[in-house]
N, C-alpha and C positions, 0 to 999 in steps of 0.2 A: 756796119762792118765792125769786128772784133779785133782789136791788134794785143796780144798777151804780153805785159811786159815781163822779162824775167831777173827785173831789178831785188827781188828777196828770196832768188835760188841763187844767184851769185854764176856762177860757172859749174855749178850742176850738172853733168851731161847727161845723166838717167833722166831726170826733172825734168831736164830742159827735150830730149827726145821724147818727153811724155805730155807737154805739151805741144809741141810740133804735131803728136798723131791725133791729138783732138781736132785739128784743122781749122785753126783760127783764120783769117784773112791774112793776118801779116803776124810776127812776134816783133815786140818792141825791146829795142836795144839802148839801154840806158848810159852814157859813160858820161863820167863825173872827172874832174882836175881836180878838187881839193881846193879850188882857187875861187871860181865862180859862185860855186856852193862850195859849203864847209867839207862832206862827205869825197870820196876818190873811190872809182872804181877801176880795177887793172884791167888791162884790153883780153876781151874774153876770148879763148881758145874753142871757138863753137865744132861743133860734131856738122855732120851734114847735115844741112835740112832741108825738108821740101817745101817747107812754105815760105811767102815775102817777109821780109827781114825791113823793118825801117830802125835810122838811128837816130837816137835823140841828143844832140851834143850840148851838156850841161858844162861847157868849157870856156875858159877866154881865148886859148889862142886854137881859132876853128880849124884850121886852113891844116894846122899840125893832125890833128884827130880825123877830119875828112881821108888824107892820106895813107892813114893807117886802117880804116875803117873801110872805106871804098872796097879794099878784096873780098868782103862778104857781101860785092853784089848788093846792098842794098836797093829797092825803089825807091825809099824819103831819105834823105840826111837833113835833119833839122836843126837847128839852131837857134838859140835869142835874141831877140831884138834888143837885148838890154846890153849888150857885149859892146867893148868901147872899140871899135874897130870901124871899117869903109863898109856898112851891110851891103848894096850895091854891086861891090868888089868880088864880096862873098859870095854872093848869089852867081853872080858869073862861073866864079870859079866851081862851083858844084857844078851847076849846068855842065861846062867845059867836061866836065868827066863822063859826061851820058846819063846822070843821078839827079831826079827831079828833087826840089828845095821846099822845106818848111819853114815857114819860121815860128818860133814860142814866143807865147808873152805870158807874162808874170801875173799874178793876180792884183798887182798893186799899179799894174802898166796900164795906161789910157789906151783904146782902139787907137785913138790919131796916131800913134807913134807908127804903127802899122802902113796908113795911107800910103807911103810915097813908095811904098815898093809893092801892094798886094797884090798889083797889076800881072808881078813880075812872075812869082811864087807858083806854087800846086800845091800848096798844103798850110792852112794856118792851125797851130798847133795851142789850144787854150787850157793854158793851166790854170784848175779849180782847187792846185796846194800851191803851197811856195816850193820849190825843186829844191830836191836834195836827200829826202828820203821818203822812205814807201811806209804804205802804212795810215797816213796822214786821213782827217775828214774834210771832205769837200765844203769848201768855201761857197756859199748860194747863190753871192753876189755875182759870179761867173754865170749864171746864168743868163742874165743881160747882154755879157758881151757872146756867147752864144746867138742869141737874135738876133746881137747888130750885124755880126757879120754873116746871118743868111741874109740878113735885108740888103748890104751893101752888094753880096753876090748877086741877088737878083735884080734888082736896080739897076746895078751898073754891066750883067750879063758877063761875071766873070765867070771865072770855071775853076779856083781852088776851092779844095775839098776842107770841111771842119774837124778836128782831131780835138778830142778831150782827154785831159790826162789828169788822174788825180782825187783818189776817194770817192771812185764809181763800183757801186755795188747794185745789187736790186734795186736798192730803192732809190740813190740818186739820179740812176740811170733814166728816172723818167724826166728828170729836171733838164734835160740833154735834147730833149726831142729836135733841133735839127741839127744835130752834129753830123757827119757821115760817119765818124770812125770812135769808138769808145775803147779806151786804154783802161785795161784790167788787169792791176797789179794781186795785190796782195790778199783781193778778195776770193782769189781762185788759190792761188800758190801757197796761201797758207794756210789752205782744208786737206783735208785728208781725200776726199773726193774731189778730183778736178772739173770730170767731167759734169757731176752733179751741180756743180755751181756753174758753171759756164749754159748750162739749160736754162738757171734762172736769171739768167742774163739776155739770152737769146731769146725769150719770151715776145 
């Protein structure tokens, strides 16, 4: 599956309805504090859209941004594992809203940190940059933890889904092979053909 983020059209609405009509599986919804990462993105004023909408919360206080975010309907609200807060807590509290939970980890973040809640989750979300801006080249070392966690899915017979986010284009996208869902920033949004790159993606 394809999720588009439209972290380098900013609040776009032409841009941003013009990837909604390519029909991605989901568009990915980036927002930043300025706290967790350096970067801040203002809460976007989306147009209508027809496709699934997941958000990715690059923030420390979640519970604030989930709040805010939740009226666009999202299916994921994701969030880090690195956030000094109750994850546990968090997760409830998403659930609580009828909005299935991912969690991110950093590229410098160990799988274990993960264990004590995967059980809990629908969505583990693996950053192949360090968050905070687009743009970025994919880290390869991420492709390791990629593997661990289809092995632990099936091993252990869970059923969250794998999300890569992070300097996938043609060519890293093959370094990915069992992720479910590939986040496609900057490789799409900063051509002048959308749809042409999005084909060699879809390959």
């Amino acid at each position: 599956m394809i999720s588009i983020s439209l972290l380098n059209i900013k609040d776009d609405n032409e841009k941003i309805k013009e990837i909604d009509n390519l029909n991605p599986d989901y568009i990915h919804i980036d927002v930043m504090d300025g706290k967790f990462v350096g970067n801040e993105t203002s809460l976007l004023s989306l147009p209508e859209l027809k496709t699934k909408k997941e958000v990715h919360l690059m923030v420390e206080d979640v519970k604030k941004y989930v709040n805010l975010y939740q009226k666009y309907h999202p299916q994921f609200i994701t969030f880090h594992i690195e956030i000094e807060d109750d994850i546990k807590k968090t997760i409830d509290y998403i659930k609580s809203l009828g909005i299935k939970v991912g969690i991110a980890i950093n590229p410098g973040t160990p799988i274990q940190t993960l264990l004590p809640y995967i059980e809990d989750i629908d969505l583990v979300l693996v950053m192949c940059v360090n968050p905070g801006a687009g743009g970025q080249k994919f880290i390869d070392s991420c492709s390791s933890k990629i593997e661990t966690l289809a092995r632990i899915r099936k091993e252990k017979k869970y059923s969250y889904l794998i999300e890569v986010d992070g300097g996938i284009n043609n060519v890293t996208k093959d370094k990915c092979h069992d992720a479910d869902i590939l986040v496609i920033g900057s490789y799409i949004t900063t051509s002048d053909n959308y749809q042409e790159k999005l084909a060699t993606i879809s390959k």
